[in-house]
N, CA and C atoms as a LAMMPS dump frame, in Angstrom:
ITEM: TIMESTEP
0
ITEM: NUMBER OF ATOMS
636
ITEM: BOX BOUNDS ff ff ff
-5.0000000000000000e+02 5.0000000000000000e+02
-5.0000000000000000e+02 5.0000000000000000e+02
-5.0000000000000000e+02 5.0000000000000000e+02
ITEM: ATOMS id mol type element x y z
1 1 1 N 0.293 -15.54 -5.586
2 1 2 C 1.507 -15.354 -4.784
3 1 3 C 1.194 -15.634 -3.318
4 2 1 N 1.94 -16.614 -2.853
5 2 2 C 1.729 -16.641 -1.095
6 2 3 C 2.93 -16.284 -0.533
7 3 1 N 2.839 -16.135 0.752
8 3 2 C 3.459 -15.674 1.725
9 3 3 C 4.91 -16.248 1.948
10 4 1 N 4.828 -17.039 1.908
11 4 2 C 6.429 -18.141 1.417
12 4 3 C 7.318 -17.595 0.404
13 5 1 N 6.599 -16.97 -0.525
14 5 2 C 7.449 -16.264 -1.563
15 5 3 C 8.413 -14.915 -1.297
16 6 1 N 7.53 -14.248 -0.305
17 6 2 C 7.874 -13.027 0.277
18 6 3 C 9.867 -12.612 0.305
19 7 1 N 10.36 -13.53 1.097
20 7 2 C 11.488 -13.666 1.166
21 7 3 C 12.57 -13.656 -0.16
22 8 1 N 12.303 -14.001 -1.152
23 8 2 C 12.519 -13.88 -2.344
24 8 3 C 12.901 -12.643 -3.138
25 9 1 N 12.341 -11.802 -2.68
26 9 2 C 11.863 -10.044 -2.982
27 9 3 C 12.975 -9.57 -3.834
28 10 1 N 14.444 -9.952 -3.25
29 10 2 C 15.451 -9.936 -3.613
30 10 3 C 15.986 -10.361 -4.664
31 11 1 N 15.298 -11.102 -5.042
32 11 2 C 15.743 -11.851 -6.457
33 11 3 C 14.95 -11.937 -7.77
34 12 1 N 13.82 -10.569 -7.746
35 12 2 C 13.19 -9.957 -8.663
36 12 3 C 12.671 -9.397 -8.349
37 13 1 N 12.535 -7.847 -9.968
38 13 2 C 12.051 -6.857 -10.194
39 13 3 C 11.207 -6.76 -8.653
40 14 1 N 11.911 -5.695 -7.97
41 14 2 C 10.553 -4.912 -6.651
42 14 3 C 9.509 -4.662 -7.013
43 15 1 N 9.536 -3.573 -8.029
44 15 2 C 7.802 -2.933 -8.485
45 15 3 C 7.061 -4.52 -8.78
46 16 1 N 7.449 -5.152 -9.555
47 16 2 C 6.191 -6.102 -9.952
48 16 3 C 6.17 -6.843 -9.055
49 17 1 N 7.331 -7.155 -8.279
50 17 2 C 6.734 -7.896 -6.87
51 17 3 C 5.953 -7.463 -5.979
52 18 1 N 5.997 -6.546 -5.199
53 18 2 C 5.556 -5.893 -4.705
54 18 3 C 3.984 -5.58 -5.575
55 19 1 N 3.682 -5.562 -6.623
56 19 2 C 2.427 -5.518 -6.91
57 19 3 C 1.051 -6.757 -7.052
58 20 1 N 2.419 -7.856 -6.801
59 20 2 C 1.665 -8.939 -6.65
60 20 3 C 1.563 -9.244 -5.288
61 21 1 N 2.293 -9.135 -4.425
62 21 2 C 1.829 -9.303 -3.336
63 21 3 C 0.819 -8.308 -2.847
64 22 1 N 0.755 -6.622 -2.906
65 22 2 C -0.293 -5.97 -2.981
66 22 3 C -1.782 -6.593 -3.325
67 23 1 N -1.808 -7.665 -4.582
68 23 2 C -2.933 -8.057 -5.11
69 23 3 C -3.586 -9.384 -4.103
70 24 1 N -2.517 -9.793 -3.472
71 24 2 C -2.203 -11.139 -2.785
72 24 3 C -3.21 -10.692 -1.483
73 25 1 N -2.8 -9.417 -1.286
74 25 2 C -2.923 -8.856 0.018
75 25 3 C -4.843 -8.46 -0.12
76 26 1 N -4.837 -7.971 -1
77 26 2 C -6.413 -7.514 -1.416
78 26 3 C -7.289 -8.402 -1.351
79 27 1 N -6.614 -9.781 -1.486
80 27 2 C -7.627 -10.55 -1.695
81 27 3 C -7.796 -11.627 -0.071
82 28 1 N -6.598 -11.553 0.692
83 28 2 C -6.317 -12.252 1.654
84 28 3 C -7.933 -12.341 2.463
85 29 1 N -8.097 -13.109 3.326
86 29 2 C -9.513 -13.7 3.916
87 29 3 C -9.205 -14.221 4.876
88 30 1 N -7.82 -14.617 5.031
89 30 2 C -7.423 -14.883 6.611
90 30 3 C -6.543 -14.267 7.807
91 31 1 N -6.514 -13.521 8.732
92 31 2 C -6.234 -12.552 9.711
93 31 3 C -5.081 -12.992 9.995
94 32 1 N -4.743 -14.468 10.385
95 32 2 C -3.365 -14.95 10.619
96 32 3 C -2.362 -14.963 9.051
97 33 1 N -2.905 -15.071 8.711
98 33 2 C -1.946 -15.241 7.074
99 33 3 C -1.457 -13.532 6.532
100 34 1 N -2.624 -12.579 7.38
101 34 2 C -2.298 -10.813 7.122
102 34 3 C -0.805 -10.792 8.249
103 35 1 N -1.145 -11.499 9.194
104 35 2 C 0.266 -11.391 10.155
105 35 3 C 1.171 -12.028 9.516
106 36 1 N 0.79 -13.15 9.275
107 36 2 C 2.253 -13.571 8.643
108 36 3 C 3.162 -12.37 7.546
109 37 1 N 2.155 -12.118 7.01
110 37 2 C 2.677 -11.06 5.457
111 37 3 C 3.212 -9.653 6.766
112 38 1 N 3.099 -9.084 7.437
113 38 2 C 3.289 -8.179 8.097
114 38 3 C 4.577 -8.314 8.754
115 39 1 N 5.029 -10.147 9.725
116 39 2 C 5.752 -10.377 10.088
117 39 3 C 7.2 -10.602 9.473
118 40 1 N 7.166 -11.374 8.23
119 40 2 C 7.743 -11.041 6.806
120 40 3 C 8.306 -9.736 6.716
121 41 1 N 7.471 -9.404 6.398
122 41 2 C 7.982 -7.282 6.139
123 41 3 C 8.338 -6.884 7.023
124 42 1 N 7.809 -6.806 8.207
125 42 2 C 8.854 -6.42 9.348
126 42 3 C 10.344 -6.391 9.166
127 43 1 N 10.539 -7.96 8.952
128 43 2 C 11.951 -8.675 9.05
129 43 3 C 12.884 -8.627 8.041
130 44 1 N 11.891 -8.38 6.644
131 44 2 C 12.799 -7.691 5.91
132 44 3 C 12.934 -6.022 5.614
133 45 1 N 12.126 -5.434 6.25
134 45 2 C 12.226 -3.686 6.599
135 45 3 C 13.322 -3.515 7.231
136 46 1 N 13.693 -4.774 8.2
137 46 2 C 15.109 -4.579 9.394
138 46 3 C 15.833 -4.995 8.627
139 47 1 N 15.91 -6.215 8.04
140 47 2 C 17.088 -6.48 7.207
141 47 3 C 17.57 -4.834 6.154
142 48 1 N 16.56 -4.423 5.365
143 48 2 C 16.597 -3.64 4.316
144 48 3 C 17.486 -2.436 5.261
145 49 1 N 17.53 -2.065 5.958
146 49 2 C 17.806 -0.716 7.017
147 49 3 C 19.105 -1.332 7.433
148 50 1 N 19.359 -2.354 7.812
149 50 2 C 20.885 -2.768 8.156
150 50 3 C 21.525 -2.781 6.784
151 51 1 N 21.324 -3.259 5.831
152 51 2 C 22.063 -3.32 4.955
153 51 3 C 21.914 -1.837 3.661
154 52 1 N 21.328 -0.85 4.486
155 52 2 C 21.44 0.446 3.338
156 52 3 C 20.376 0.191 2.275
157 53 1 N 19.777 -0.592 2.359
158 53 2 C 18.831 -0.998 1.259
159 53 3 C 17.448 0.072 0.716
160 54 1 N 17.374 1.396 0.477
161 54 2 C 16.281 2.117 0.581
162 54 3 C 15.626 1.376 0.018
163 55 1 N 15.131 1.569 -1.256
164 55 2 C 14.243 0.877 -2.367
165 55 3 C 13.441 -0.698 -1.393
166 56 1 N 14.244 -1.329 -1.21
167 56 2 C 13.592 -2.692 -0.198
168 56 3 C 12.906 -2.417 0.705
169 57 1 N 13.485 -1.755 1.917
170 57 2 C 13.279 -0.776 2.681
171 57 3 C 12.028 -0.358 2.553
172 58 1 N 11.944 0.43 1.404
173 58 2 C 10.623 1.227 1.325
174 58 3 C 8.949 0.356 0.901
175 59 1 N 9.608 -0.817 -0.061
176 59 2 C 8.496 -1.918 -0.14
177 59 3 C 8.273 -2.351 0.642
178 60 1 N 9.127 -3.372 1.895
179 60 2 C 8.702 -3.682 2.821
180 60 3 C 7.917 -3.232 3.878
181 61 1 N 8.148 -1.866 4.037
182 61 2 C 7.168 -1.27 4.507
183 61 3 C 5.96 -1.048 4.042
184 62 1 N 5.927 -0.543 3.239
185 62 2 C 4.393 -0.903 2.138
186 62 3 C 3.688 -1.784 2.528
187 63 1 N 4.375 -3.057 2.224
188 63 2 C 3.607 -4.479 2.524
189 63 3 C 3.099 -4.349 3.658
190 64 1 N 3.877 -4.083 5.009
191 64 2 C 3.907 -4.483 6.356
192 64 3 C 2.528 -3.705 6.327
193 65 1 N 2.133 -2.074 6.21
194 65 2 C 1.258 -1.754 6.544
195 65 3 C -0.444 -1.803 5.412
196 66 1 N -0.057 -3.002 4.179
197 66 2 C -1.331 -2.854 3.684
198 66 3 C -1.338 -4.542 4.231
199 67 1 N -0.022 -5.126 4.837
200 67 2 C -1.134 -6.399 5.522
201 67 3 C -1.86 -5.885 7.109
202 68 1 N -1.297 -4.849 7.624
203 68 2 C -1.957 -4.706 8.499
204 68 3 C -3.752 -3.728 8.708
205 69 1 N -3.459 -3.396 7.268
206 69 2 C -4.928 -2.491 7.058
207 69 3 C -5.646 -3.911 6.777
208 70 1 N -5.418 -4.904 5.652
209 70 2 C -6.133 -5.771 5.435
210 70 3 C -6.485 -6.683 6.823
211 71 1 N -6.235 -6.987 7.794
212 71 2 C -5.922 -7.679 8.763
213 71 3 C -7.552 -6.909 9.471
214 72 1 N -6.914 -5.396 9.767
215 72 2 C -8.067 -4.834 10.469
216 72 3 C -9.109 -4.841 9.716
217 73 1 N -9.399 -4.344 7.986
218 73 2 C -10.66 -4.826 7.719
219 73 3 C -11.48 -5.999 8.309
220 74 1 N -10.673 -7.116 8.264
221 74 2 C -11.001 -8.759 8.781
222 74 3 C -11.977 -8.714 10.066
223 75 1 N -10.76 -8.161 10.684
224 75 2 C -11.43 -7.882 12.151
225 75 3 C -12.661 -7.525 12.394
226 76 1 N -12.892 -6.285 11.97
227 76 2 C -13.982 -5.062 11.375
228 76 3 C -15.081 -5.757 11.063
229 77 1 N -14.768 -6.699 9.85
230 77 2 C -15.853 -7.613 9.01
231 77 3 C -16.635 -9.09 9.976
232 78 1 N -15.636 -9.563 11.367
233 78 2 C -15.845 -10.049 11.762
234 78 3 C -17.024 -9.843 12.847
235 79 1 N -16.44 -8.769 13.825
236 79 2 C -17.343 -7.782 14.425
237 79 3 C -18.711 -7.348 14.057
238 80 1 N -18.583 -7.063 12.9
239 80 2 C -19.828 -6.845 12.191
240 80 3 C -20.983 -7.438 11.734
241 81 1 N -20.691 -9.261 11.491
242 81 2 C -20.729 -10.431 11.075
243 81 3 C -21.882 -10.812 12.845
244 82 1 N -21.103 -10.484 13.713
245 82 2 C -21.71 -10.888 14.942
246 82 3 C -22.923 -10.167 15.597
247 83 1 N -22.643 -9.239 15.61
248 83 2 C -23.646 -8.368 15.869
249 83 3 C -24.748 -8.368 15.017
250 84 1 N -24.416 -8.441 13.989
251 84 2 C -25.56 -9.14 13.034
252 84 3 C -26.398 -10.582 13.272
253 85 1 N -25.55 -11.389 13.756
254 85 2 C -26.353 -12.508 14.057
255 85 3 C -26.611 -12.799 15.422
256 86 1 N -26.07 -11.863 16.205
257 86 2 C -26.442 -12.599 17.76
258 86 3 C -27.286 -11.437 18.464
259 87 1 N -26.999 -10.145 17.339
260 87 2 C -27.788 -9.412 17.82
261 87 3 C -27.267 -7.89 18.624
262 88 1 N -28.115 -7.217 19.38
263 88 2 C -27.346 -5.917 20.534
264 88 3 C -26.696 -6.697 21.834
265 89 1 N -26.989 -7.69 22.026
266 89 2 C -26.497 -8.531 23.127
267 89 3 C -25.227 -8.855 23.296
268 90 1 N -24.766 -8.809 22.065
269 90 2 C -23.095 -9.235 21.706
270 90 3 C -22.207 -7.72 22.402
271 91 1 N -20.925 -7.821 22.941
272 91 2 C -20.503 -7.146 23.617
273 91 3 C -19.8 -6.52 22.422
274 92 1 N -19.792 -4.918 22.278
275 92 2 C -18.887 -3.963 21.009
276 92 3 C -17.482 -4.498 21.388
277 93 1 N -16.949 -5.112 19.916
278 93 2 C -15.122 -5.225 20.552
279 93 3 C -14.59 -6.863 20.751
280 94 1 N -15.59 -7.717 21.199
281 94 2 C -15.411 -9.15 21.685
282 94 3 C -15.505 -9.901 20.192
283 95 1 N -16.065 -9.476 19.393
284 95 2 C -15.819 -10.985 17.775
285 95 3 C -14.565 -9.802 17.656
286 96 1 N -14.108 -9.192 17.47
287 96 2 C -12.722 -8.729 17.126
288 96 3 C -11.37 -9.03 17.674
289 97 1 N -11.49 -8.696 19.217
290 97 2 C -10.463 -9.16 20.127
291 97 3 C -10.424 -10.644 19.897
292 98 1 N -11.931 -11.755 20.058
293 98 2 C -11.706 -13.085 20.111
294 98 3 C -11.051 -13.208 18.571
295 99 1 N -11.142 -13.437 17.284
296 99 2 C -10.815 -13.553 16.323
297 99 3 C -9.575 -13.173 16.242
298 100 1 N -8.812 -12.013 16.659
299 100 2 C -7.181 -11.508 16.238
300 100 3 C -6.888 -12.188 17.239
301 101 1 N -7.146 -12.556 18.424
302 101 2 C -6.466 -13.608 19.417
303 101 3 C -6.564 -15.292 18.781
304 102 1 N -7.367 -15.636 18.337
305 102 2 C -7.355 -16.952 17.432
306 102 3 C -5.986 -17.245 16.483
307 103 1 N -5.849 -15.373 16.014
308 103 2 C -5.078 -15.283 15.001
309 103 3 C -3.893 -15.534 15.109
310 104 1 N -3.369 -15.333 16.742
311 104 2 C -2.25 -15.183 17.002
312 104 3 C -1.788 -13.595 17.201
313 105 1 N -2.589 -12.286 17.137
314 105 2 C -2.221 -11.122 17.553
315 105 3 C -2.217 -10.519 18.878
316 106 1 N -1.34 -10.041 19.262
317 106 2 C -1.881 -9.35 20.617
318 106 3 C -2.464 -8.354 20.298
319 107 1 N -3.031 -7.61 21.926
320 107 2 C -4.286 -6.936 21.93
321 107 3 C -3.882 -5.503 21.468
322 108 1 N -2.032 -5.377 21.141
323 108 2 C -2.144 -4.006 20.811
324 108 3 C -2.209 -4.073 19.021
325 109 1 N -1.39 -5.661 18.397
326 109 2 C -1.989 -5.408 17.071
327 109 3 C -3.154 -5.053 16.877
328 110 1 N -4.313 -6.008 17.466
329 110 2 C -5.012 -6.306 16.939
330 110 3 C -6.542 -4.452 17.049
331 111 1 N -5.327 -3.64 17.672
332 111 2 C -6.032 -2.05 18.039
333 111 3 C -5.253 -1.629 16.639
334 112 1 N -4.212 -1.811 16.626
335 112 2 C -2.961 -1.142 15.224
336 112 3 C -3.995 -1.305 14.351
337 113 1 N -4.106 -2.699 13.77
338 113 2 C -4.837 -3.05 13.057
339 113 3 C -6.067 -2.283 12.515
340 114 1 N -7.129 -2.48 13.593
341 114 2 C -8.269 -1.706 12.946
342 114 3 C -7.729 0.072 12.89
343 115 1 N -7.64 0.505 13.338
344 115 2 C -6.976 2.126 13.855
345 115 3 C -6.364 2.216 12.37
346 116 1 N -5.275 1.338 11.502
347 116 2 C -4.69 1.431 10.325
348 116 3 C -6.311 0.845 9.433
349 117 1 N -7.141 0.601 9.383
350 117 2 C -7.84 -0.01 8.894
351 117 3 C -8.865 1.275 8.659
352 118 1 N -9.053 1.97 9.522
353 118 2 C -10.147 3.599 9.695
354 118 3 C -9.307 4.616 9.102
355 119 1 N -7.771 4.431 9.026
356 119 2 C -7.447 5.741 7.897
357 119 3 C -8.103 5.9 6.865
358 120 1 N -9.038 6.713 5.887
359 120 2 C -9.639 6.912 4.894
360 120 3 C -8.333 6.606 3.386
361 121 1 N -9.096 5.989 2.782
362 121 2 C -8.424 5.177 2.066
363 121 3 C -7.082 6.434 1.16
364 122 1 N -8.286 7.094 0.655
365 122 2 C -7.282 7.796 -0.063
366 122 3 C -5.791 8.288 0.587
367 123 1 N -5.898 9.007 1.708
368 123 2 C -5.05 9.015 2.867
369 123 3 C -3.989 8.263 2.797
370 124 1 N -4.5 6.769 3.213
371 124 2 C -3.722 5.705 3.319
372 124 3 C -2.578 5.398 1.839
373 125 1 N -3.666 5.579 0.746
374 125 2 C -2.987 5.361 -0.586
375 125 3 C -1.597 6.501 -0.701
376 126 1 N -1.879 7.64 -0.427
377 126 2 C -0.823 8.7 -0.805
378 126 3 C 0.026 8.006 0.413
379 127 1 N -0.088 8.388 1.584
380 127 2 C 0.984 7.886 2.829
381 127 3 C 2.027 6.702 2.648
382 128 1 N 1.05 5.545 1.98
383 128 2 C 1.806 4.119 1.774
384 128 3 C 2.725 3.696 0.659
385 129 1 N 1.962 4.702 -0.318
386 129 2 C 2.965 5.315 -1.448
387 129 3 C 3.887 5.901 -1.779
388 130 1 N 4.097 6.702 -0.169
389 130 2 C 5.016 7.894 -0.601
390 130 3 C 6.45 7.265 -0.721
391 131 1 N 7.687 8.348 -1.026
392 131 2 C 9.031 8.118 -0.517
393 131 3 C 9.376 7.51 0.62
394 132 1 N 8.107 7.951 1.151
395 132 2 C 8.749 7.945 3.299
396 132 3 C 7.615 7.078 3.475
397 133 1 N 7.331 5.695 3.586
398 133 2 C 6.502 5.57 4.298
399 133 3 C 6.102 5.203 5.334
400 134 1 N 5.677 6.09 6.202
401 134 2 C 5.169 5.87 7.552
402 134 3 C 5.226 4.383 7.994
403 135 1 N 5.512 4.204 9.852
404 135 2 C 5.296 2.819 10.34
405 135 3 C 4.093 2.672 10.46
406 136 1 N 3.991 1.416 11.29
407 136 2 C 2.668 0.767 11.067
408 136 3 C 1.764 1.79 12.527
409 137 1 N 2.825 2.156 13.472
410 137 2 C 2.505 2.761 14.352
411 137 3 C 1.834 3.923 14.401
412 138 1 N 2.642 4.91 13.204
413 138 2 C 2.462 6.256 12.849
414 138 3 C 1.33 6.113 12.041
415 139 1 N 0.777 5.37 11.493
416 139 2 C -0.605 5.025 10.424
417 139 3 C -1.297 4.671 11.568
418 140 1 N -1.414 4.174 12.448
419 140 2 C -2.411 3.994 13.287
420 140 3 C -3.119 5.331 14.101
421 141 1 N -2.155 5.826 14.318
422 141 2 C -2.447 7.316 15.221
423 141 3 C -3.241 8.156 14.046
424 142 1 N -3.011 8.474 12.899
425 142 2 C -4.099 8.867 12.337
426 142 3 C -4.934 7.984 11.966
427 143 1 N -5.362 6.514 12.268
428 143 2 C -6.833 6.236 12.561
429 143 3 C -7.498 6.038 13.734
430 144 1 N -6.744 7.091 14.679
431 144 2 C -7.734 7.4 15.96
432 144 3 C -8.022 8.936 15.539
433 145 1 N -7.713 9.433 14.374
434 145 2 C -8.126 10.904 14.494
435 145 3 C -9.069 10.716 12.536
436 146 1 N -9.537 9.773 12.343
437 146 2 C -9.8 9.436 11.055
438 146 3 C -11.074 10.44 11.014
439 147 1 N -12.089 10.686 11.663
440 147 2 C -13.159 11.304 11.73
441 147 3 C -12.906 13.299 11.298
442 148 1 N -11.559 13.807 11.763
443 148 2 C -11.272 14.634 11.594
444 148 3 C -10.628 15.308 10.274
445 149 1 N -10.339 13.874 9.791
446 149 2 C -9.617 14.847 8.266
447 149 3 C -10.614 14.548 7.063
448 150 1 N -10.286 15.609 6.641
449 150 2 C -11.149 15.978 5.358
450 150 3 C -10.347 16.085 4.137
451 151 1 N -10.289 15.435 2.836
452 151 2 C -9.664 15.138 1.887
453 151 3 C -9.612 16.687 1.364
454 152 1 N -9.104 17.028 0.355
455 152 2 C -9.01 18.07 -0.37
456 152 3 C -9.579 17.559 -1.386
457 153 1 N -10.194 18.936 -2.551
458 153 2 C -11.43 18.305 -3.7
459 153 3 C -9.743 17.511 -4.245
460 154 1 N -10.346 17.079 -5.433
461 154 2 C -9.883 15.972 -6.642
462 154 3 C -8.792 15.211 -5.639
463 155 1 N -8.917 14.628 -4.615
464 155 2 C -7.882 14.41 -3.532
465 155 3 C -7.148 12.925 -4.457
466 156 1 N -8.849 12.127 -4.966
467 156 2 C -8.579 10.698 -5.008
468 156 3 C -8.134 10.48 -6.613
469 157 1 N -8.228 11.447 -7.459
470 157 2 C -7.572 11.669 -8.611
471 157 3 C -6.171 12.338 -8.873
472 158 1 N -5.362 12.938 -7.35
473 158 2 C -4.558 13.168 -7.512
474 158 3 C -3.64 12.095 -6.982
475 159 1 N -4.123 11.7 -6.069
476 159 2 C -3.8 9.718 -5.307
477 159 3 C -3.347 8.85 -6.684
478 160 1 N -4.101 9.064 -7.301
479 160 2 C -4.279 7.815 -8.595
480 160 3 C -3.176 8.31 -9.662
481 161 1 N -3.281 9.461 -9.711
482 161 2 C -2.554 10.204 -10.933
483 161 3 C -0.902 10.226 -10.237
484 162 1 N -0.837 10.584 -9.29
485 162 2 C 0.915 10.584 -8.521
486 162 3 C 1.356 9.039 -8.643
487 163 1 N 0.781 8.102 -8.515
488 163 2 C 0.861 7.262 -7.926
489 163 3 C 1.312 5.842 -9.571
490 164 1 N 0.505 6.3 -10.276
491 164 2 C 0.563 5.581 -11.729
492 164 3 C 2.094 6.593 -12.24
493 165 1 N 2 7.936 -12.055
494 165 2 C 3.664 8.41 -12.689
495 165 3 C 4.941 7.859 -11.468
496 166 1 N 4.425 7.523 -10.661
497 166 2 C 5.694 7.303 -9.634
498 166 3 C 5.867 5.37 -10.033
499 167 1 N 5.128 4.474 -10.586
500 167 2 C 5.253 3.848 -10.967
501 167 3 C 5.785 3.812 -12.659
502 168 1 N 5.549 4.635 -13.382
503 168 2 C 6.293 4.696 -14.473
504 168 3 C 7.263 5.526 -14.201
505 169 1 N 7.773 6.02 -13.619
506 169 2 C 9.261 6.692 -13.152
507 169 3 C 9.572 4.97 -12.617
508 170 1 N 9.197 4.325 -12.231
509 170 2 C 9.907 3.116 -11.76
510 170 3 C 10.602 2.399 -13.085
511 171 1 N 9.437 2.073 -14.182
512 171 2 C 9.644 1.321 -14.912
513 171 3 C 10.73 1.711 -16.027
514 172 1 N 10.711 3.149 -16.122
515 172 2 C 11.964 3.794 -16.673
516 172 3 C 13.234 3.558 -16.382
517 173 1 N 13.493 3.979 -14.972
518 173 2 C 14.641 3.672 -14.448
519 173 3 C 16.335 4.047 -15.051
520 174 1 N 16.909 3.09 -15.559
521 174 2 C 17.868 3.742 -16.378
522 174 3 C 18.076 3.455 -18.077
523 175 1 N 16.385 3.515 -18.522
524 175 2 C 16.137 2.701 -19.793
525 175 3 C 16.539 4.438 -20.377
526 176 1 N 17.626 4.35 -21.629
527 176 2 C 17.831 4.75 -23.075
528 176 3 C 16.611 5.37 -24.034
529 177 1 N 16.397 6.53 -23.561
530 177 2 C 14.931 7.029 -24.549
531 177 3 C 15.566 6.328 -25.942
532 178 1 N 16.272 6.467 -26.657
533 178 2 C 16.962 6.526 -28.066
534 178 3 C 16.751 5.064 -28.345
535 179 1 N 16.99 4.565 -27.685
536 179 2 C 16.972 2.894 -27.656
537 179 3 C 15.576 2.494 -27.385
538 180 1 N 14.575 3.057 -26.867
539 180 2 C 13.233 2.519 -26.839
540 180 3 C 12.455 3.118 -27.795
541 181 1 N 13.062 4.513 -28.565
542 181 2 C 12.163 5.181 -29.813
543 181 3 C 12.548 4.168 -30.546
544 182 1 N 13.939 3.681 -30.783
545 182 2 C 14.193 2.786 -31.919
546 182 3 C 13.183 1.312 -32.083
547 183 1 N 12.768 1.243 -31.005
548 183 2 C 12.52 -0.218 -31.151
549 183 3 C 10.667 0.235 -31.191
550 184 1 N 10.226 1.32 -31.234
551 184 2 C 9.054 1.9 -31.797
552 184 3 C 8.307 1.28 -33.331
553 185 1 N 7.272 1.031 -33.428
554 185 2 C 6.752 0.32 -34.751
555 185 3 C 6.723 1.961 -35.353
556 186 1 N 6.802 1.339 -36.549
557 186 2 C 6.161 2.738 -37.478
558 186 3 C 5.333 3.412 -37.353
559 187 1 N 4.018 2.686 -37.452
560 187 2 C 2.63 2.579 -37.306
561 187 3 C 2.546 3.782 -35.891
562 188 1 N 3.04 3.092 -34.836
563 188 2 C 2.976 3.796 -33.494
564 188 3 C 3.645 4.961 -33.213
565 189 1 N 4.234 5.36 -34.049
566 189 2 C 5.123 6.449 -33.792
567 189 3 C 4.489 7.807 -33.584
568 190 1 N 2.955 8.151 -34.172
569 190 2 C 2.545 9.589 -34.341
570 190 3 C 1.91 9.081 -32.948
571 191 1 N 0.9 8.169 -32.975
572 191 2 C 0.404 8.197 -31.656
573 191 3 C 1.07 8.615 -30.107
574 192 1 N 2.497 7.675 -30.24
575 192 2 C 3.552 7.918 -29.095
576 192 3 C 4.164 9.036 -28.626
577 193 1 N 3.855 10.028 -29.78
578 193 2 C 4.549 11.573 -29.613
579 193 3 C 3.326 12.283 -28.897
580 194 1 N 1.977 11.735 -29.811
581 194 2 C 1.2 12.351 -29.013
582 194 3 C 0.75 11.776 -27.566
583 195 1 N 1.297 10.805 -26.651
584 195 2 C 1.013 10.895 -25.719
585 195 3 C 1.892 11.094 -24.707
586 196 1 N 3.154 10.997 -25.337
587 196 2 C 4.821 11.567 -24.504
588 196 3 C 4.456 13.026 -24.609
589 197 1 N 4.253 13.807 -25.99
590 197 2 C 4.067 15.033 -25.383
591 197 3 C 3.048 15.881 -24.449
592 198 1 N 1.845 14.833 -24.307
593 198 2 C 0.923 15.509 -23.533
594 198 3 C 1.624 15.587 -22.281
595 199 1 N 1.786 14.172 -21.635
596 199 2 C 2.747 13.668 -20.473
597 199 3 C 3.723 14.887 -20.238
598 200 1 N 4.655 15.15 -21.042
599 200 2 C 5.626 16.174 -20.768
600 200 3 C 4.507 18.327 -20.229
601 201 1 N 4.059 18.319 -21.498
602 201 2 C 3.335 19.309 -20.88
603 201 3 C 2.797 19.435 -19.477
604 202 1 N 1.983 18.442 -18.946
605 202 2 C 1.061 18.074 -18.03
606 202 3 C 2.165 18.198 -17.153
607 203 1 N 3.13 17.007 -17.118
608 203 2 C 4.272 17.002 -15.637
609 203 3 C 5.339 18.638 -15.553
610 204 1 N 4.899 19.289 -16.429
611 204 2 C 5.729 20.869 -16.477
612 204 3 C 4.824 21.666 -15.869
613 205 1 N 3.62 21.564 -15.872
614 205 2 C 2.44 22.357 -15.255
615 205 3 C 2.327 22.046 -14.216
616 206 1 N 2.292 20.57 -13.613
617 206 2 C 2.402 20.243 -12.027
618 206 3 C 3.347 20.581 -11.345
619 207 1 N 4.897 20.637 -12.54
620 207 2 C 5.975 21.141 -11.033
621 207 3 C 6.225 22.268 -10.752
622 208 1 N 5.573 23.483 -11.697
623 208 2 C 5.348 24.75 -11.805
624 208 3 C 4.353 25.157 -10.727
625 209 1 N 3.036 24.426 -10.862
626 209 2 C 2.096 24.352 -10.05
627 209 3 C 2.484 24.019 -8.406
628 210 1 N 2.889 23.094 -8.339
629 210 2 C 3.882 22.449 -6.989
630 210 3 C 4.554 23.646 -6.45
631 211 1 N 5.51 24.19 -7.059
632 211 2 C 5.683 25.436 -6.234
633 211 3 C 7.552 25.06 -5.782
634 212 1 N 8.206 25.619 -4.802
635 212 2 C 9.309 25.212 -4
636 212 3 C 10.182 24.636 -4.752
């Protein structure tokens, strides 16, 4: 998926779009092409907000801030890259600034950038995930305070676990239990009870647990 496609968003399934560009994004290697994907989302975050659009809205934002974490890795990797080869002589900050300026960023992306890039991942995963997700601005300010937070135990198993049911709450949507048991194989049927009913137990214990 490239960046050209972006605009499209609209004219299929969000979740799986949005997961390909996520994958798009993981793999990206060029700092100007993370702006482009950022600039994109921007423009459709504004579009999505003028026109009432939550659901869009809320992907686009997504995007905007995992092209801008990917962007600052770049940076990060670049920086790092130099000092390695030229040595203590190289000035802290200069392969970063020169490189996001190549890129086409100014000097306050290219701070957004890494600053969203030092949020600790798990962090980042619940935040970018959520209902609400934070601007690119508000993700940056907690990676000038990244040194200070401390995950809670099973933090990155509860990241993973919210995050896979908030995606199958997607894929549900307004699908017909009755109509998807029916179309159940035979064969599969004892298995399927037993893993719908674990599912059901488990999500009754978390919202019990949850509290409010």
């Amino acid at each position: 998926m490239s960046i050209a496609t972006l605009p499209s968003i609209r004219s299929a399934p969000l979740p799986k779009l949005y997961e390909q560009a996520r994958t798009s994004l993981e793999k990206c290697a060029r700092i100007d092409e993370c702006e482009d994907w950022r600039n994109k989302a921007d423009a459709l975050a504004s579009y999505a907000k003028q026109s009432q659009d939550r659901s869009l809205f809320e992907y686009a934002r997504r995007i905007a801030l995992r092209a801008t974490k990917r962007a600052g890795v770049l940076l990060k990797q670049v920086e790092s890259m130099q000092r390695t080869n030229l040595g203590p002589a190289t000035t802290q900050g200069s392969g970063r600034y020169a490189a996001g300026k190549d890129a086409g960023l100014s000097a306050r992306k290219i701070k957004e950038a890494v600053r969203v890039a030092n949020v600790p991942a798990g962090e980042f995963e619940r935040l970018t995930e959520s209902r609400d997700p934070p601007t690119v601005k508000a993700m940056a300010i907690l990676g000038t305070k990244a040194s200070e937070w401390k995950p809670p135990k099973n933090f990155a198993a509860a990241t993973k676990i919210l995050g896979a049911m908030r995606r199958l709450s997607e894929q549900i949507g307004d699908a017909d239990a009755t109509e998807i048991a029916a179309a159940v194989l035979p064969h599969e049927r004892d298995a399927s009870r037993q893993v719908t009913g674990k599912i059901a137990v488990w999500s009754l214990k978390l919202n019990r647990s949850l509290g409010g």
